[in-house]
C-alpha positions in Angstrom: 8.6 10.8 13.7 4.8 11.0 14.5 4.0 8.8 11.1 5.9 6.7 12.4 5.0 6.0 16.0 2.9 3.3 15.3 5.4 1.2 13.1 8.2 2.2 16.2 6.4 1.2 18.7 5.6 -2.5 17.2 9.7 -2.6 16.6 11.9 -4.8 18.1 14.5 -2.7 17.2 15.2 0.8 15.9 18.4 1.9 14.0 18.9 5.3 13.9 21.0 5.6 11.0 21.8 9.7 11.3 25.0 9.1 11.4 25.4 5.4 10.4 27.9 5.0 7.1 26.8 2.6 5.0 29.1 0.0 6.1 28.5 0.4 9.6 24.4 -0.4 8.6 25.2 -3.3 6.6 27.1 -4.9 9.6 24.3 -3.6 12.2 21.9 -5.6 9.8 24.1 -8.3 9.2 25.1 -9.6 12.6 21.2 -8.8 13.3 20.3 -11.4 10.7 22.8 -14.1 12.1 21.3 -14.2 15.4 18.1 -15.0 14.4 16.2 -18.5 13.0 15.4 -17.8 9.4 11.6 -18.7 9.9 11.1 -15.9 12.9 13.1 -13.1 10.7 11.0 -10.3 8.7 12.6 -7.0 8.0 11.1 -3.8 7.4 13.1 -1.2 6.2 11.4 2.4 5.5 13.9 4.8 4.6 13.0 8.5 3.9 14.7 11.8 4.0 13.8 15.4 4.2 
């Protein structure tokens, strides 16, 4: 994760999605979204595998 120390370390939160099903994400992210004011949300999502 050493590209992506920088971008972790700004992060307000950090999924690690190893062994996160897709359902389980969507409802990590969705219960995320609801407890937030629309104009203070922005999302980044980098997704990459080896």
């Amino acid at each position: 994760m050493g590209d992506l120390k920088p971008i972790i370390e700004r992060a307000d939160l950090v999924l690690d999605t190893s062994n996160t099903s897709t359902h389980e994400l969507r409802e990590l992210i969705s219960s995320r979204i609801r407890s937030h004011n629309e104009e203070d949300l922005s999302i980044l999502i980098r997704s990459f595998g080896y």
